[in-house]
DOVOSE-572716 format. One record per residue (C-alpha): residue number from 1; residue in three letters; x, y, z. Coordinates in steps of 0.001 Angstrom, whole numbers. Last residue first. Example, Ala and Ser with C-alpha at 12.3 -4.5 7.8 and 13.67 -1.06 7.14 Angstrom:
! residues 2
+-----+---------+---------+---------+---------+
: num : residuo :      c1 :      c2 :      c3 :
+-----+---------+---------+---------+---------+
:   2 :     SER :   13670 :   -1060 :    7140 :
:   1 :     ALA :   12300 :   -4500 :    7800 :
+-----+---------+---------+---------+---------+
This chain:
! residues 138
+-----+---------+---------+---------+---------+
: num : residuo :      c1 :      c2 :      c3 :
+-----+---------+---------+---------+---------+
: 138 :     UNK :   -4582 :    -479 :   32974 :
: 137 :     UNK :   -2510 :   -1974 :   30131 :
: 136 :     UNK :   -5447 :   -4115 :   29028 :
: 135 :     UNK :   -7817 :    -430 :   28833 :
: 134 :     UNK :   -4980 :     798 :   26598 :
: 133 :     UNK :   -4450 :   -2071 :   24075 :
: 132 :     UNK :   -8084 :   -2226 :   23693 :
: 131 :     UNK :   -8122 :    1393 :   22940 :
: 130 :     UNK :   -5585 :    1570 :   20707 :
: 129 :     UNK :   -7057 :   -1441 :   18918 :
: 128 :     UNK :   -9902 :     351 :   18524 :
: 127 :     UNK :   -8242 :    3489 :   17203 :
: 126 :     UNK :   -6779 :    1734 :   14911 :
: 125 :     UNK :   -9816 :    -288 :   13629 :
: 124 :     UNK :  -12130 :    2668 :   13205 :
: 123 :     UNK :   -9155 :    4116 :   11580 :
: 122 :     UNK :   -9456 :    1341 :    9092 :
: 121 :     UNK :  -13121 :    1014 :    8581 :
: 120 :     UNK :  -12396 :    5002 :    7776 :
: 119 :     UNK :   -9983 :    4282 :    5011 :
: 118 :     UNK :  -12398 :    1622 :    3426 :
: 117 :     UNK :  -14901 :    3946 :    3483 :
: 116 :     UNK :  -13269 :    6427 :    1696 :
: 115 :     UNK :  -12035 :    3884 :    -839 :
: 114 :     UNK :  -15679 :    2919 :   -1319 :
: 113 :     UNK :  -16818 :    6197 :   -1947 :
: 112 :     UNK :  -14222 :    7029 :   -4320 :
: 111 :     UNK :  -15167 :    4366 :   -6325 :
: 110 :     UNK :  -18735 :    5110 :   -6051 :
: 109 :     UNK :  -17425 :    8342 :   -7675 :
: 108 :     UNK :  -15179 :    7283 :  -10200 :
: 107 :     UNK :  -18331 :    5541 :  -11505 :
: 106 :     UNK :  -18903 :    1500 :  -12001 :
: 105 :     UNK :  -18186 :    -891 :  -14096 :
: 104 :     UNK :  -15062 :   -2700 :  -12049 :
: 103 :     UNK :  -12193 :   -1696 :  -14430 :
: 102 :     UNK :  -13704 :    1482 :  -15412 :
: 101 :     UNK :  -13867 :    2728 :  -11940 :
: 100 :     UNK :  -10429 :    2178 :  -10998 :
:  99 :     UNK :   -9615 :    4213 :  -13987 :
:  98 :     UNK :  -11395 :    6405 :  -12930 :
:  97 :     UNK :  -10268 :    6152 :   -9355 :
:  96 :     UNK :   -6939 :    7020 :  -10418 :
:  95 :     UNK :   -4217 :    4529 :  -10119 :
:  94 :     UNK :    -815 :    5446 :   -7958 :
:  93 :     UNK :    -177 :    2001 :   -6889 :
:  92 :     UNK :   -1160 :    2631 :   -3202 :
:  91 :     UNK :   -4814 :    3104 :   -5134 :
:  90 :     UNK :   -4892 :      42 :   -6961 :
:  89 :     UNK :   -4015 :   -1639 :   -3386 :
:  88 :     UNK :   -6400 :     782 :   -1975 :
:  87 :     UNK :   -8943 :    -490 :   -4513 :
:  86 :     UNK :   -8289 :   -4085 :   -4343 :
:  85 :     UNK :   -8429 :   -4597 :    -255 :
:  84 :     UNK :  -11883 :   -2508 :    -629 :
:  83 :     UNK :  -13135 :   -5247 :   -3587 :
:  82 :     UNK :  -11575 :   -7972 :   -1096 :
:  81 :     UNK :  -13465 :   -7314 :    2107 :
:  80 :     UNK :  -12003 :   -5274 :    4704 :
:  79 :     UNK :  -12188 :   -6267 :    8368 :
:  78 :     UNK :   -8521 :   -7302 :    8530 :
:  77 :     UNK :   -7268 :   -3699 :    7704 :
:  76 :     UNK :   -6009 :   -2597 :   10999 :
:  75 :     UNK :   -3775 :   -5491 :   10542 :
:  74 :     UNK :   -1835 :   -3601 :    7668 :
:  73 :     UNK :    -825 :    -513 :   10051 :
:  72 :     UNK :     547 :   -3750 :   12624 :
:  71 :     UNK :    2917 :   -5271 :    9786 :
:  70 :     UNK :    3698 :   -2151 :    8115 :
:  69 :     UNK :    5372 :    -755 :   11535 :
:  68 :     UNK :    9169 :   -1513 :   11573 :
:  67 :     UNK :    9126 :   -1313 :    7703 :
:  66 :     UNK :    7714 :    1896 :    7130 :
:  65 :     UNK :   10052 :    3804 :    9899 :
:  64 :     UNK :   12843 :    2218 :    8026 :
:  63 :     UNK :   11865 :    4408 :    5242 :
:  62 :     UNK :   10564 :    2022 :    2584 :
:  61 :     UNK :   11819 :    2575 :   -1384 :
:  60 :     UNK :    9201 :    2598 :   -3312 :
:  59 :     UNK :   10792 :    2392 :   -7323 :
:  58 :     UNK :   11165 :    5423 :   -9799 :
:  57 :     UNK :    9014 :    5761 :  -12470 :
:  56 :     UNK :   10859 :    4884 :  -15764 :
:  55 :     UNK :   10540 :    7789 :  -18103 :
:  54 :     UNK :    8775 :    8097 :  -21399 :
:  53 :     UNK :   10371 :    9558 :  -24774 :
:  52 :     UNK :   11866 :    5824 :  -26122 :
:  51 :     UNK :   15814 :    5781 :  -26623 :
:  50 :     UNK :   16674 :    2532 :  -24643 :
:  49 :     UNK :   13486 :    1295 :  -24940 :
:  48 :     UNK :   13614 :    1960 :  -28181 :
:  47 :     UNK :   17293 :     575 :  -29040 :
:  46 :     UNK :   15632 :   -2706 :  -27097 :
:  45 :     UNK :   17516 :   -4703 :  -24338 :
:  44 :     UNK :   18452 :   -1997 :  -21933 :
:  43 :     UNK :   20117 :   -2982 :  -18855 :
:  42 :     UNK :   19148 :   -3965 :  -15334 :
:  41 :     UNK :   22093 :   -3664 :  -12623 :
:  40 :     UNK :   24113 :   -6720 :  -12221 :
:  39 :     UNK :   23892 :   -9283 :   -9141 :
:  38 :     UNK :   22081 :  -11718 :  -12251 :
:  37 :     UNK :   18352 :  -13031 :  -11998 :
:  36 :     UNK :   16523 :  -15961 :  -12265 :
:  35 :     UNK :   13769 :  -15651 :  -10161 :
:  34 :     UNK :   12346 :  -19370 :   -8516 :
:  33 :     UNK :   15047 :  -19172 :   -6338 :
:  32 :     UNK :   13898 :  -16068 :   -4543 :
:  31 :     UNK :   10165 :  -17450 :   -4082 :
:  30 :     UNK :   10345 :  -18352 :    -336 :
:  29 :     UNK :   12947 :  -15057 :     520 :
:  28 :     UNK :   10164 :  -12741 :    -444 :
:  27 :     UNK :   12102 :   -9548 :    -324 :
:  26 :     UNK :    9770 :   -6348 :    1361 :
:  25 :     UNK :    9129 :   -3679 :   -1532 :
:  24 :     UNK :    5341 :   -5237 :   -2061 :
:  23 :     UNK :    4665 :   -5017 :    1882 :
:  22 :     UNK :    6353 :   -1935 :    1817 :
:  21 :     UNK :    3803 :    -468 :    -606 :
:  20 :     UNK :     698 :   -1486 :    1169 :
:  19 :     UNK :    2240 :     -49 :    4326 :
:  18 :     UNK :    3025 :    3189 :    2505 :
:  17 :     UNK :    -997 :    3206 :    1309 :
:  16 :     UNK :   -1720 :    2609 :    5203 :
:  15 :     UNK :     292 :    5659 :    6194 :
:  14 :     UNK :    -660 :    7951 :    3541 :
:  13 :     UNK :   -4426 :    7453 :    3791 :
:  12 :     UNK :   -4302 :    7285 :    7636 :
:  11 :     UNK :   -2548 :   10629 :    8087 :
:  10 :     UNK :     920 :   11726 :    8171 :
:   9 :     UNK :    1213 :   12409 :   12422 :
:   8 :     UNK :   -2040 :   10668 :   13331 :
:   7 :     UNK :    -985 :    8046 :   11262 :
:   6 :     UNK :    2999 :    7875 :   12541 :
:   5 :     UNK :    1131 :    7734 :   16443 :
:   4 :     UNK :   -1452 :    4480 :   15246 :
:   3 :     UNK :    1746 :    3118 :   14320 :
:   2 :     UNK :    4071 :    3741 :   17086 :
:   1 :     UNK :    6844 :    6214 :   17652 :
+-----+---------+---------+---------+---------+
């Protein structure tokens, strides 16, 4: 199933916000020396953190669908400029555009705006790749 197939399928929101997330699951083999770590599960340091009210949120774990087509989902985003890069990364994150909002100055609703743009620059780009892809084929 290809990319532009798995949006039409789950949508572009979902499938581009999955990408962004498997691109910050995926190991960075460069920087793994610089972490020191052990091969043992994390443990609780603090008797509050250990005993404190709120829970953990769970980590992204990619489907292996996600990983074979983050790569080409995230190139549809190439015409993006940074402020519409940050929001749907803020967004893939699970932030609210208020929030969002509040960290830029402006309203939840030109936030909004922006993100919705962003999502439709990249369908726009999908589908034109698709259609590139398509007419070279023929």
């Amino acid at each position: 199933m290809s990319a532009l197939e798995v949006a039409r399928l789950f949508g572009f929101e979902e499938t581009f916000s999955r990408a962004i997330l498997t691109l910050l699951a995926m190991p960075d083999r460069e920087r793994a020396y610089m972490n020191l770590r052990s091969c043992w599960p994390p443990f609780v340091r603090e008797f509050m953190d250990a005993y404190a009210s709120s829970e953990e949120r769970e980590r992204f774990r990619p489907l292996p669908r996600d990983v074979s087509i983050y790569l080409e989902v995230l190139s549809w985003g190439r015409g993006l400029d940074r402020k519409a890069w940050q929001i749907l990364f803020y967004r893939a994150g699970g932030l609210s555009f208020r929030v969002i909002g509040e960290e830029y100055g402006v309203t939840r609703e030109a936030v909004r705006q922006r993100y919705a743009d962003a999502i439709d620059q990249v369908r726009l780009a999908a589908y034109a790749e698709a259609t590139v892809a398509g007419a070279s084929a023929a």
